[in-house]
C-alpha positions as CSV (number, residue, x, y, z in Angstrom):
1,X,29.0,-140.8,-65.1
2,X,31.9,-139.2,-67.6
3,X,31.5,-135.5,-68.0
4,X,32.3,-136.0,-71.7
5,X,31.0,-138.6,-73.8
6,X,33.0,-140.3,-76.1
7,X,32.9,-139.7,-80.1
8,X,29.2,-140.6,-81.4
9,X,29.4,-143.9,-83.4
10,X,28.5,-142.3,-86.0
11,X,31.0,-140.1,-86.9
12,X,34.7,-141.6,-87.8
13,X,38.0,-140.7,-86.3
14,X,39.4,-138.1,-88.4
15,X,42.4,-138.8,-91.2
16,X,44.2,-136.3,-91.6
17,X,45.7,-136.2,-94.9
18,X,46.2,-134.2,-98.2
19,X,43.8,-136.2,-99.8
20,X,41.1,-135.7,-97.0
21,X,42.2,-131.6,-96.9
22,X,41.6,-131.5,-100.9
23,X,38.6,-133.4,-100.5
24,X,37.2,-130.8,-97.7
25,X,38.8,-127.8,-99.4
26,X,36.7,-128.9,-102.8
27,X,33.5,-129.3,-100.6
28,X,33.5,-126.0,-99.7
29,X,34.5,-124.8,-103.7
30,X,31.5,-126.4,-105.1
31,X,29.4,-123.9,-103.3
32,X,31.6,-121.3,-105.2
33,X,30.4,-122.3,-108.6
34,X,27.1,-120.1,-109.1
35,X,28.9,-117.1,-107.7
36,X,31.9,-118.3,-110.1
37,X,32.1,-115.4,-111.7
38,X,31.5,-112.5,-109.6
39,X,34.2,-114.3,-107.1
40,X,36.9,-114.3,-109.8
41,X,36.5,-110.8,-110.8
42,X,36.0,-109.6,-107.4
43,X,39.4,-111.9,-106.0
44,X,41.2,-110.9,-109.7
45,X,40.5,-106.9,-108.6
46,X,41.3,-107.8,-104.5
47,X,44.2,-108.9,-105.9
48,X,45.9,-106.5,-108.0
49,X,44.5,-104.0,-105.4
50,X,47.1,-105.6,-103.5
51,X,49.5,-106.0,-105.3
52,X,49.7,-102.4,-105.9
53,X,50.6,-102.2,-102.1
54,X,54.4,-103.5,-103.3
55,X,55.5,-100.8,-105.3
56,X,55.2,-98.3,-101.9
57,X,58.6,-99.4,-100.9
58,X,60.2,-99.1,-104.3
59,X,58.4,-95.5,-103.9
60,X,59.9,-94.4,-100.8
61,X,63.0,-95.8,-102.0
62,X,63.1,-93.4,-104.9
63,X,62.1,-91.0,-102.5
64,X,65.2,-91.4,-100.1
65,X,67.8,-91.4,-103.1
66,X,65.4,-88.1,-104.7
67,X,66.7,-86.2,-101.5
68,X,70.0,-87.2,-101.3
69,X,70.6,-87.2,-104.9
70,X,67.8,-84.9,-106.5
71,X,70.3,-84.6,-110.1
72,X,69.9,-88.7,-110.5
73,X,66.3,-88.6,-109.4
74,X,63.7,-89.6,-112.5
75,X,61.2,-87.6,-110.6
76,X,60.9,-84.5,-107.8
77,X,60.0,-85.1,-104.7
78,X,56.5,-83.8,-104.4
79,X,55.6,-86.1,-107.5
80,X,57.1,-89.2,-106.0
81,X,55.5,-88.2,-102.7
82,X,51.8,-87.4,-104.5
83,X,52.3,-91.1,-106.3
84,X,52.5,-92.7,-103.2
85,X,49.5,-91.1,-101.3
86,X,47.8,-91.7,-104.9
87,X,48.8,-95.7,-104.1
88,X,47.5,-95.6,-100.7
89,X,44.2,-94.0,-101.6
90,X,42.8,-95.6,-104.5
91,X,43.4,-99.0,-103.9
92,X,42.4,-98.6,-100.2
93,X,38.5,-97.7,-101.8
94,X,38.7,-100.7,-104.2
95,X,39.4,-103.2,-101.9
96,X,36.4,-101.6,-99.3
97,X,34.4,-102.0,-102.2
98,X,35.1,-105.8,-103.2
99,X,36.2,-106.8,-100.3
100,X,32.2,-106.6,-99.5
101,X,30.9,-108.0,-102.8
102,X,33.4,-111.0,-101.3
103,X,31.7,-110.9,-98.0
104,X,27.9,-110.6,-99.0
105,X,28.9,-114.1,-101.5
106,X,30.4,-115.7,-98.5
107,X,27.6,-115.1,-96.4
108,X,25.0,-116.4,-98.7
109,X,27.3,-119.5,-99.6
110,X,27.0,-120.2,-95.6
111,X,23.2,-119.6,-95.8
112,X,23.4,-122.5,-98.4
113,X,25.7,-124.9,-96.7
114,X,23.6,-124.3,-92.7
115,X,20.5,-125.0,-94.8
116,X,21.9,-128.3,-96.8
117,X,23.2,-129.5,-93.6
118,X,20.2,-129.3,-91.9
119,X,18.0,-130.2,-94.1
120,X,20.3,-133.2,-94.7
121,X,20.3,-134.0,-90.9
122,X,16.2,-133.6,-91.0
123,X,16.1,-136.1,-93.5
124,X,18.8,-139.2,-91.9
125,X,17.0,-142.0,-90.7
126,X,15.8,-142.1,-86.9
127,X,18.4,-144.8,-86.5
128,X,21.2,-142.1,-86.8
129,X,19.3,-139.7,-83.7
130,X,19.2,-142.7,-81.9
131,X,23.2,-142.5,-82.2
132,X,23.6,-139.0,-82.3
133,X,22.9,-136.5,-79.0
134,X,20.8,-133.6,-80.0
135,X,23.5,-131.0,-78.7
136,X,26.4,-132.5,-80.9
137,X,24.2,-131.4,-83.9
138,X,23.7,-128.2,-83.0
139,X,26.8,-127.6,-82.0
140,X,27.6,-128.5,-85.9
141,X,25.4,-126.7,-87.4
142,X,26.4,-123.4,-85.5
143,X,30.5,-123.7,-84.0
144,X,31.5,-125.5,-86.7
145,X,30.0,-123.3,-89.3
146,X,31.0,-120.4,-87.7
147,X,34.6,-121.6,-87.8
148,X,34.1,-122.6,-91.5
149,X,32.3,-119.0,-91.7
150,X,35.4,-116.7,-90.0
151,X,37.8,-118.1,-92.3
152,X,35.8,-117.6,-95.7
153,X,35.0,-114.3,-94.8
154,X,38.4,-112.8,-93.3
155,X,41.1,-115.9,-93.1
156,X,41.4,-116.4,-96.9
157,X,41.5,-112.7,-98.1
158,X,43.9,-112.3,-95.8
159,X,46.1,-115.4,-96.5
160,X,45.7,-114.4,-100.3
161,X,46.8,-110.9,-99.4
162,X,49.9,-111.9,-97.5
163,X,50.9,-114.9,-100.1
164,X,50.8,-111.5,-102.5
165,X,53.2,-110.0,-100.1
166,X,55.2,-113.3,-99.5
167,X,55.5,-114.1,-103.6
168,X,56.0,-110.6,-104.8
169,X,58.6,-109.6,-102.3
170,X,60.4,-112.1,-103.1
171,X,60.6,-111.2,-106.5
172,X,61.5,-107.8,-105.5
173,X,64.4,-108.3,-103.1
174,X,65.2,-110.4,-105.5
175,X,66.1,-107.3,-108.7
176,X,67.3,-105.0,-105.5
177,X,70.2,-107.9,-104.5
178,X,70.7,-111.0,-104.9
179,X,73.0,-111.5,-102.3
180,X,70.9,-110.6,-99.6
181,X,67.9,-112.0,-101.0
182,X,70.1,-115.9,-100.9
183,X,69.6,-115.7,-97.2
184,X,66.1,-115.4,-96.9
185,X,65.3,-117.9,-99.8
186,X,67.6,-120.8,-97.8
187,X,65.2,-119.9,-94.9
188,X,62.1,-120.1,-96.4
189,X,61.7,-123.9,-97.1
190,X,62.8,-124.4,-93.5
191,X,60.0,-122.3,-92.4
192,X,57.5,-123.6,-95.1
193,X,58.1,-127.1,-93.3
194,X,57.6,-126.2,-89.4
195,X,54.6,-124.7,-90.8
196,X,53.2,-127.7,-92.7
197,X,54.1,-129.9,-89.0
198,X,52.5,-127.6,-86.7
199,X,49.8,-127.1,-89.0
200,X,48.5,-130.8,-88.6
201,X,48.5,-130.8,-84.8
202,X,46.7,-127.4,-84.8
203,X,44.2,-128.9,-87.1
204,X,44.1,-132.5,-84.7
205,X,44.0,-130.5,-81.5
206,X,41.2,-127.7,-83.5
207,X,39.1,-131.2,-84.0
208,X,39.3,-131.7,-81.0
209,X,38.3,-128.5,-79.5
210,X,35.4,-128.2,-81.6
211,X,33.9,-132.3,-80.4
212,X,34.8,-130.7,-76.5
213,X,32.3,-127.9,-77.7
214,X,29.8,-130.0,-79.3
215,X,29.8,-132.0,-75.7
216,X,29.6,-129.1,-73.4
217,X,26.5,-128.0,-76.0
218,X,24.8,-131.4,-75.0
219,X,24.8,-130.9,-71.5
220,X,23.0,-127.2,-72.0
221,X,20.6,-128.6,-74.5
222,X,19.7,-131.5,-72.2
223,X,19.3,-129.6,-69.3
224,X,17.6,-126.7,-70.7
225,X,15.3,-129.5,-72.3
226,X,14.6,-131.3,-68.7
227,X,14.4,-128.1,-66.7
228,X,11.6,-129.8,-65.0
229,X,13.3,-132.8,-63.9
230,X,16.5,-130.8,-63.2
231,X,14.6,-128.7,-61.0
232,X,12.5,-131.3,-59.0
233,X,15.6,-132.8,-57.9
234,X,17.4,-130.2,-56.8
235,X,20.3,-130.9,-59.2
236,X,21.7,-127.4,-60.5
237,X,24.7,-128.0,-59.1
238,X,24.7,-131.5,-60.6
239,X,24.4,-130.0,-63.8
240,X,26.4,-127.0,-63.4
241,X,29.3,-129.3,-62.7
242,X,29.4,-131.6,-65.5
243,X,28.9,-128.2,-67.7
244,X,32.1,-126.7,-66.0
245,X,33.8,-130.1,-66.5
246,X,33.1,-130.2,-70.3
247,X,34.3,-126.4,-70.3
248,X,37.3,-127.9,-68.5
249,X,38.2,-129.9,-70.9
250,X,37.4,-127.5,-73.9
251,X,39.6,-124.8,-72.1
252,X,43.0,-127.5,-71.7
253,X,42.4,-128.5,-75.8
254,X,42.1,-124.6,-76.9
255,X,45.4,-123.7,-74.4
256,X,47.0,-126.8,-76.1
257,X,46.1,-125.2,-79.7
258,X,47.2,-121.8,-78.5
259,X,50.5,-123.3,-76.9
260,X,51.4,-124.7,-80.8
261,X,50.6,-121.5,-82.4
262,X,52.3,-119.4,-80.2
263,X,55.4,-121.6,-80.1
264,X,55.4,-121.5,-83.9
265,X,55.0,-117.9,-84.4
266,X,57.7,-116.8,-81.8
267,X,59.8,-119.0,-84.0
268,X,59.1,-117.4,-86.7
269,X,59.5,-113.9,-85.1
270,X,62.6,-114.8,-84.0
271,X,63.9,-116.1,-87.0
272,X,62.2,-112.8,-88.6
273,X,64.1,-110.2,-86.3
274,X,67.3,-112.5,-86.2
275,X,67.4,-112.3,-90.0
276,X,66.3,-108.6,-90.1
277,X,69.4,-108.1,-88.3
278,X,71.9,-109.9,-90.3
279,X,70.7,-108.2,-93.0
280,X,71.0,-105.2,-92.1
281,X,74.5,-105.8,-90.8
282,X,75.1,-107.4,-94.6
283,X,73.1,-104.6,-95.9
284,X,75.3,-101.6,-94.1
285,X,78.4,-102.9,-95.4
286,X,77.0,-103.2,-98.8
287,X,76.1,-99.1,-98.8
288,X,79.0,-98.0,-97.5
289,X,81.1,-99.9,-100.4
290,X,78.8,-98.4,-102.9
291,X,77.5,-101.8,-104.0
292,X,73.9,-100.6,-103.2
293,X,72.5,-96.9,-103.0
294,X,71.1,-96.0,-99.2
295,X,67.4,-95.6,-101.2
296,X,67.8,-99.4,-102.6
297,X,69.2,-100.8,-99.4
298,X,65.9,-99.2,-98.0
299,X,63.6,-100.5,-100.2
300,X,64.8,-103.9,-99.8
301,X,64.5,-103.6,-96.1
302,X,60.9,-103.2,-96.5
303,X,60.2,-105.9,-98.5
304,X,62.1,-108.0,-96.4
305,X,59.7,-106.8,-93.3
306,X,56.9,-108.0,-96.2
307,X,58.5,-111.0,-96.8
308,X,59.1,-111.8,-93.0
309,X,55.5,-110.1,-92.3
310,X,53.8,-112.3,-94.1
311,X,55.6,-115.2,-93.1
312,X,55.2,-114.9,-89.4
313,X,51.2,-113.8,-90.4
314,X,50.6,-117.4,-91.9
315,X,51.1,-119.1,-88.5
316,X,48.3,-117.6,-87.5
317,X,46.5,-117.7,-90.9
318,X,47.3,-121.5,-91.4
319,X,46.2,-122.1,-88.1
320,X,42.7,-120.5,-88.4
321,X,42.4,-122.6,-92.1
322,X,43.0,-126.4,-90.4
323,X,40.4,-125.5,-87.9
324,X,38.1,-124.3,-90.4
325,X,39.4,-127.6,-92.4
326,X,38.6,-130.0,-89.9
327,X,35.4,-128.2,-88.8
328,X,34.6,-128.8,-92.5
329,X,35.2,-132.4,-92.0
330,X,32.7,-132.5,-88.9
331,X,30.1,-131.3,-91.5
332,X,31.1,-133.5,-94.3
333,X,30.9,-136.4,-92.2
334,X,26.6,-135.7,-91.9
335,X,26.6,-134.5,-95.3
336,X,28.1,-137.7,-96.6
337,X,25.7,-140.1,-94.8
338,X,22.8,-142.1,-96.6
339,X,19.3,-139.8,-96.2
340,X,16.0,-141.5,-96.5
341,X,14.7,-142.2,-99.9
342,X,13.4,-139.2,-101.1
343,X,10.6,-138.6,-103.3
344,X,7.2,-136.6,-103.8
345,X,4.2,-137.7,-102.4
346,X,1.4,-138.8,-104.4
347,X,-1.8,-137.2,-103.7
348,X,-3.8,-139.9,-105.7
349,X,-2.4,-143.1,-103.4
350,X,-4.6,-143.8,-100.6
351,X,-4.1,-146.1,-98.3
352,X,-6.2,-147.7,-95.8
353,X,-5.0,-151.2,-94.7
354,X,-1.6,-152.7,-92.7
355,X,-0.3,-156.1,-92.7
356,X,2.7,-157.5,-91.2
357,X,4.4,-160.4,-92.3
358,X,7.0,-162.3,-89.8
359,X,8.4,-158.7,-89.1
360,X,11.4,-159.1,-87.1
361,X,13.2,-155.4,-85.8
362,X,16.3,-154.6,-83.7
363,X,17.9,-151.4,-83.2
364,X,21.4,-150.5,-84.1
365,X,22.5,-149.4,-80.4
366,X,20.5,-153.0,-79.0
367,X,22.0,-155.4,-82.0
368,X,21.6,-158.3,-78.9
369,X,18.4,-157.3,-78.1
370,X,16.1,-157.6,-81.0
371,X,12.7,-155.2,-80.3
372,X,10.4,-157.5,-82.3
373,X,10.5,-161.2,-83.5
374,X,8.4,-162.5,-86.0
375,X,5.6,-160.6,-86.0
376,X,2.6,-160.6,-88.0
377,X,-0.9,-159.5,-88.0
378,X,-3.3,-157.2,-90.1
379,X,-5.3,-153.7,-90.1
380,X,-8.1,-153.7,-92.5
381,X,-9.8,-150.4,-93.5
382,X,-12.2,-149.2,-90.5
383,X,-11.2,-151.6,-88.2
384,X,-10.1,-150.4,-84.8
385,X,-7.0,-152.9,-83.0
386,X,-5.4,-152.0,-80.3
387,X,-1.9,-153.6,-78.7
388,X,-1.3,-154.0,-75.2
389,X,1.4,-155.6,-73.0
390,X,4.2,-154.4,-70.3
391,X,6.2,-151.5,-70.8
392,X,9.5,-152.5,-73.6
393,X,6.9,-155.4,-75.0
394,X,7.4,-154.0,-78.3
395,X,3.9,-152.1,-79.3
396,X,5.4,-148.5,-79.6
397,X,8.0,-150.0,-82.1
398,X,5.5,-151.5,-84.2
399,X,4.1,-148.1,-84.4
400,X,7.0,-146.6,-85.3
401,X,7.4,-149.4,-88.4
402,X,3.9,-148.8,-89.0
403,X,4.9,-145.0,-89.8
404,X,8.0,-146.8,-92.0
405,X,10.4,-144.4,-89.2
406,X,12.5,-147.7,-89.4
407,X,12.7,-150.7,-91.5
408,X,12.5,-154.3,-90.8
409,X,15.3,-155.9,-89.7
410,X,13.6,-159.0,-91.2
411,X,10.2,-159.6,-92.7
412,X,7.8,-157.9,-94.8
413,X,5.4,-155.0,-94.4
414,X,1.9,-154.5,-97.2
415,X,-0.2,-151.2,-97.2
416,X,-3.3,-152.5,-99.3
417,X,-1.8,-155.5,-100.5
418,X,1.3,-153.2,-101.6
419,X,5.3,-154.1,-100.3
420,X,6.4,-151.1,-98.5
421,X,9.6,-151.5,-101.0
422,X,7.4,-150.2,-103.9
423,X,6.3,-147.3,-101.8
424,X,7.9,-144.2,-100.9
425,X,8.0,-142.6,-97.6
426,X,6.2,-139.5,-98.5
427,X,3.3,-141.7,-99.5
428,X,3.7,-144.0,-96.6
429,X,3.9,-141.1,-94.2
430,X,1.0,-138.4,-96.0
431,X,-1.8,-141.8,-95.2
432,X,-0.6,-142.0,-91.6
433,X,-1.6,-139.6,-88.6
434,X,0.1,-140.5,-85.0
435,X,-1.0,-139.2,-81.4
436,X,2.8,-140.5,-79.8
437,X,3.1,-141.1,-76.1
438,X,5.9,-138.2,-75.3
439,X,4.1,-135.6,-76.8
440,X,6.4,-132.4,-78.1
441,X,4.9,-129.2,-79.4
442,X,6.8,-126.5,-80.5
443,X,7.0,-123.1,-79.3
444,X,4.5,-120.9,-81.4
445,X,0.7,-120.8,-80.8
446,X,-1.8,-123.5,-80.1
447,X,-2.8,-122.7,-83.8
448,X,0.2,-123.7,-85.2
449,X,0.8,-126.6,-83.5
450,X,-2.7,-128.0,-84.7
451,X,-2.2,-126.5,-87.6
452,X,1.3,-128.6,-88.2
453,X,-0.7,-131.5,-89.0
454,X,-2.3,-129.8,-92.4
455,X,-0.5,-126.5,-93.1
456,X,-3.1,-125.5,-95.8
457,X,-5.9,-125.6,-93.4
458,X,-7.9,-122.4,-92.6
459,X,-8.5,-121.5,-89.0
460,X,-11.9,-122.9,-89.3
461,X,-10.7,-126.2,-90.1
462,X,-8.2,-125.9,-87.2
463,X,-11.0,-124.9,-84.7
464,X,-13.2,-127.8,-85.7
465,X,-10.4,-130.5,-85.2
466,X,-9.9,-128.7,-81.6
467,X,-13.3,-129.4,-80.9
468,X,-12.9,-132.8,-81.8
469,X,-10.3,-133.4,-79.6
470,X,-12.1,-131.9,-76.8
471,X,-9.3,-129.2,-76.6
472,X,-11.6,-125.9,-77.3
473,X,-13.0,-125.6,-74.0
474,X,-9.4,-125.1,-72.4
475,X,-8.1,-123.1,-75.1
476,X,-11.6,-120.5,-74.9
477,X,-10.3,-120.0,-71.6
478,X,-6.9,-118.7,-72.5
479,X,-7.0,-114.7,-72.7
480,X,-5.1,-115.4,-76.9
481,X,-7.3,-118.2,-77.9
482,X,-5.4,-120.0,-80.5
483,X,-2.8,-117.7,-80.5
484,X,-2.1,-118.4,-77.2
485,X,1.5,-118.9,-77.2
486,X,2.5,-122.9,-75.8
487,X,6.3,-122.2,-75.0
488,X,9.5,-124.0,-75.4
489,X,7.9,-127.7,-76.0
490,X,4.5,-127.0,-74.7
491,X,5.9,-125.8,-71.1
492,X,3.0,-123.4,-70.4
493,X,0.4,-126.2,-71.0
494,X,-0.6,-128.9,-69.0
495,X,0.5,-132.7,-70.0
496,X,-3.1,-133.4,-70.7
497,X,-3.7,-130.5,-73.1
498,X,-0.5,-131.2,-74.9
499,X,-1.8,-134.3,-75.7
500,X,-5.2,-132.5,-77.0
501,X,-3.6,-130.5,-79.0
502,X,-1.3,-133.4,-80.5
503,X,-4.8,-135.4,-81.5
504,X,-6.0,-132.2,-83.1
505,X,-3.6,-132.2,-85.4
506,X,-3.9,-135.8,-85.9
507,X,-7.5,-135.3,-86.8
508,X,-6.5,-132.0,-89.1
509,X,-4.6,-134.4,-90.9
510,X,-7.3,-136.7,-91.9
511,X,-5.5,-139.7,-92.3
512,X,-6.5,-142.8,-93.1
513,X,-4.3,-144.9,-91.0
514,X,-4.4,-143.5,-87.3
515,X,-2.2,-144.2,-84.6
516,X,-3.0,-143.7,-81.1
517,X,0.1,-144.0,-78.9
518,X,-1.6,-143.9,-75.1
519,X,-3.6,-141.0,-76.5
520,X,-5.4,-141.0,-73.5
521,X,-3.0,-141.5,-70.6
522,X,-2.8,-137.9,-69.5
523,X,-6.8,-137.0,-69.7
524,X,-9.6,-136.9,-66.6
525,X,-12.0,-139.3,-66.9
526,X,-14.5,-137.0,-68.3
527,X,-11.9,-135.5,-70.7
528,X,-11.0,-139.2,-71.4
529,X,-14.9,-140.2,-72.6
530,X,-15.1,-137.5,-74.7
531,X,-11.6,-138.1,-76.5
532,X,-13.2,-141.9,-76.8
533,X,-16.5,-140.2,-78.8
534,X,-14.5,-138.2,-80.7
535,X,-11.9,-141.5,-81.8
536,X,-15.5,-143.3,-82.4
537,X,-16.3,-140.8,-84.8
538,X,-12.7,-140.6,-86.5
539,X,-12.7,-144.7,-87.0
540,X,-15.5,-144.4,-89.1
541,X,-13.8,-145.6,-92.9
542,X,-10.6,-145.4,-90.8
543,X,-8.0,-147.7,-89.6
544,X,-7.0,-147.1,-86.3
545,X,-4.2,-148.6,-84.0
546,X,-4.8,-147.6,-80.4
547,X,-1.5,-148.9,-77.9
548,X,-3.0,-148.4,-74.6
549,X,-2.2,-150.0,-70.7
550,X,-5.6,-148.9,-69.4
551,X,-7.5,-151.6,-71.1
552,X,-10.6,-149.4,-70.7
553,X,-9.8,-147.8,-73.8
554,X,-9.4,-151.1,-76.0
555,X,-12.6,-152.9,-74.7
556,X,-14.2,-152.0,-77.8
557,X,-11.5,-152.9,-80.4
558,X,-12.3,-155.4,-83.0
559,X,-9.3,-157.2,-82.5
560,X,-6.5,-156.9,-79.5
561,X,-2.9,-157.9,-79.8
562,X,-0.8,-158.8,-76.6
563,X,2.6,-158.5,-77.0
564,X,5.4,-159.9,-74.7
565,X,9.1,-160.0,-75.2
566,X,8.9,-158.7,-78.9
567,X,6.4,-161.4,-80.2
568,X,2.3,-160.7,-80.4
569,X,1.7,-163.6,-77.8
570,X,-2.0,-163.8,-77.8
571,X,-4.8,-161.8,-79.7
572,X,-8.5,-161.6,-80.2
573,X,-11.5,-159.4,-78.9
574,X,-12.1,-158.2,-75.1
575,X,-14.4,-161.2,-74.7
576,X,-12.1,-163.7,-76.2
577,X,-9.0,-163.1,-74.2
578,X,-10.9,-162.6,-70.9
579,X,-12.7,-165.5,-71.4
580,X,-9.6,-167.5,-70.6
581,X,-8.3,-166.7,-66.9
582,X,-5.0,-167.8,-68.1
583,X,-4.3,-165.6,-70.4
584,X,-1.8,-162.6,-70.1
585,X,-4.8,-160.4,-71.0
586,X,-6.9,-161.6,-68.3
587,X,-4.2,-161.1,-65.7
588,X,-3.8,-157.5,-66.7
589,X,-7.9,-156.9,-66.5
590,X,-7.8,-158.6,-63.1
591,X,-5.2,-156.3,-61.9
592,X,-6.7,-152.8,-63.4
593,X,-10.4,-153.6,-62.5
594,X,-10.1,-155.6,-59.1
């Protein structure tokens, strides 16, 4: 078994390109647009904060030629020397100031783009979570926008404040001599290119990294999630190994990223301190022929440390932007896929009947093996059916179409005589309650777990649906009641009272479709007859699908469908199909009741 999984099919190989990094880098901008303003004003004032920062050389260059030459000096000392700590000071509070206005819009602009993404992701089809490992989401939702988060927040006022540097450097060396400053600007596009090349394999290798992540965060969240099984088989190690394996792997794609930047910035150092040096040799000889004053040879010496500063800063800088570019991508790449059809439910549309018409299914990671073939049957108002058949026959996917989770691959489906294709999924949905075999709670209270089915109901209402689903003499035993908290997916109850509590809120919901999905597998006996009273009493005006292998609790159904390979093979009451002893049916009750 591979430690890492390869690249879900759902999400593409990335291309990197300009196109795809103006495409990511206007994603992110259209967040930008109800803060517009209060970004531009706050970025305007960032920047001329800044900018202010460039006249401290010129400063201390006056300063140096005010000693040496106090008679040519437009200003004393002390004034020159209380302008520059005047430079230093007020700017310093401004950009405190706005540099947290920036901050407190970035945040909320990631508040935005976590809850789009996953309320986007809640809303994909189950087709795409059949593709797609629960820890690979997660892993976008929080590495990748934490990536996308640190470089919105520090990367980009930093890059802006060092492309101030860069630009108006330039500009300065530029009026203190040109002759020096023609080095530096035949360097510069050199630079500019190494940067642009190592910046693609940073961003290729930061993809990288971050899918690595996204796998190691799979193997936690599938552990942690199976603790049970993980312990019962004594495989910790097991699982501590392909964890430190995916961390393996993580740790040789970050080392590879960090083995580009840091060959990129010691070549920018070097050529940093290398041209320093010329300079200055350039630089002395100038002085000493009086080309240049000591004070304007000074000067340009520190803009050149700007200019070189900010230089050997973007490797760095560019860097952290391609990983938050392709991190971007990753969360693009959800955004940009087809949700279900949304739209509000009705409250007025009732439904209360199911018919199948030559429904044909197959899932998109079994294209070969099709789950259902030309299925049809119907569910009339307050009739009770039930399907039945080997495990992988075909009945828990019928539920599943029944709920409109998927579509049909071929076929047609009618809810009172209605196409599915004229109904939404809100209305489809709000009529149907479901009791599924792998029960999941969440981890609040037992209250809020019922309550889940109808969150308007009062506690009342919630008690009275436990009753009904014989689940209030276990929880009147608990020392909290209802508010008896359940744990991480119902750990602290037993299977059989997760599946109580799971028909409670079935019943809260009222609907008046009903699914039972072996509702009754994990219950006693006794436990078992009273969950059978209480699904007597719900069937009343109410059409019910029970998918059961103890054919105890379909005896009663007005109609039973056996299904085999995908197809409903035979189908009629309890007495029907056991009237024949060659029926699949009555092989199954002579193997359960003999």
């Amino acid at each position: 078994m591979s430690i890492i999984e390869p690249m879900s099919p759902a999400f593409k190989k990335p291309q990197i390109s300009v196109k795809s990094s103006r495409k990511q880098a206007s994603f992110i901008l259209k967040y930008y647009r109800p803060h517009l303003l209060k970004t531009i004003l706050s970025l305007t004032i960032m920047l001329l904060a800044t900018g202010v920062a460039l006249l401290y050389p010129k400063l201390l260059g006056l300063i140096f030629d005010a000693v040496l030459h106090p008679e040519r000096a437009p200003m004393t000392v002390a004034t020159l020397a209380w302008s520059l700590a005047g430079l230093l000071i007020v700017p310093a509070v401004i950009r405190y100031y706005f540099s947290i206005q920036l901050v407190r819009i970035t945040e909320n602009i990631i508040a935005e783009i976590r809850s789009a993404t996953f309320g986007h992701i809640l809303r994909l089809p189950m087709s795409f979570f059949a593709e797609n490992r629960v820890g690979e989401l997660i892993s976008r939702i929080k590495n990748d926008l934490a990536a996308i988060q640190e470089t919105l927040t520090f990367t980009m006022l930093e890059m802006l404040r060092q492309t101030i540097f860069l630009f108006g450097g330039i500009i300065f060396i530029m009026t203190q001599s040109l002759p020096l400053t023609i080095p530096i600007l035949i360097a510069m596009p050199v630079l500019i290119a190494i940067a642009v090349l190592f910046g693609r394999k940073i961003r290729i290798y930061s993809r990288r990294t971050q899918d690595a992540l996204a796998a190691s965060a799979t193997i936690t969240e599938e552990a942690l999630q199976a603790i049970v099984s993980v312990k019962s088989y004594s495989n910790e190690t097991y699982e501590t190994t392909r964890y430190l394996g995916a961390l393996n792997v993580t740790v040789e794609l970050a080392v590879a990223t960090a083995k580009l930047r840091s060959a990129f910035v010691s070549f920018v150092i070097f050529a940093f301190f290398g041209g320093i040096a010329g300079v200055v040799w350039y630089g002395v000889s100038l002085v000493r022929a009086g080309d240049i004053t000591l004070g304007d040879f000074a000067t340009f010496l520190i803009y050149a440390m700007f200019v070189g500063g900010a230089m050997g800063s973007f490797a760095e800088l560019f860097g952290q932007v391609q990983k938050a570019l392709g991190a971007t991508g990753r969360v693009q790449e959800i955004l940009d896929m087809k949700t279900e059809p949304t739209k509000e439910s009705d409250a007025s549309i009732t439904l209360r009947s199911v018919r199948f018409e030559r429904v044909s299914f197959v899932y998109s990671t079994r294209r070969d093996a099709p789950a259902l073939r030309d299925v049809s049957f119907e569910l009339r108002a307050g009739e009770r059916i039930a399907f039945v058949g080997e495990s992988g026959a075909g009945k828990t996917t019928t539920a599943a179409l029944i709920q409109r989770l998927y579509e049909p691959s071929a076929g047609r489906i009618f809810y009172d005589e209605t196409s599915s294709a004229e109904l939404s999924l809100a209305d489809t949905r709000r009529n149907i309650g479901a009791v599924p075999q792998d029960i999941v709670l969440f981890g609040g209270t037992i209250a809020e777990n019922i309550r889940y089915g109808n969150l308007d109901a009062g506690d009342e209402e919630v008690w009275r649906a436990a009753e009904l689903a014989n689940a209030a003499e276990f929880i009147e035993r608990l020392p909290d009641g209802l508010q008896t908290i359940v744990g991480e997916r119902g750990v602290q109850l037993s299977g059989g009272q997760r599946q109580r509590i799971a028909i409670a809120r079935a019943i809260l919901k009222n609907p008046p479709i009903l699914i039972l999905d072996e509702a009754t597998s994990s219950l006693d006996s006794q436990s078992e007859y009273l969950i059978q009273e209480a699904i007597e009493r719900l069937a009343v005006n109410r059409a019910t699908v029970i998918i059961a292998h103890r054919l105890s609790t379909v005896r009663r159904c007005d109609r039973i469908y056996v299904f085999s390979g995908g197809r409903i093979v035979e189908h009629g009451t309890h007495d029907e199909l056991s009237a024949n002893p060659d029926s699949i049916y009555a092989n199954l009750s002579r193997l359960q009741f003999s």
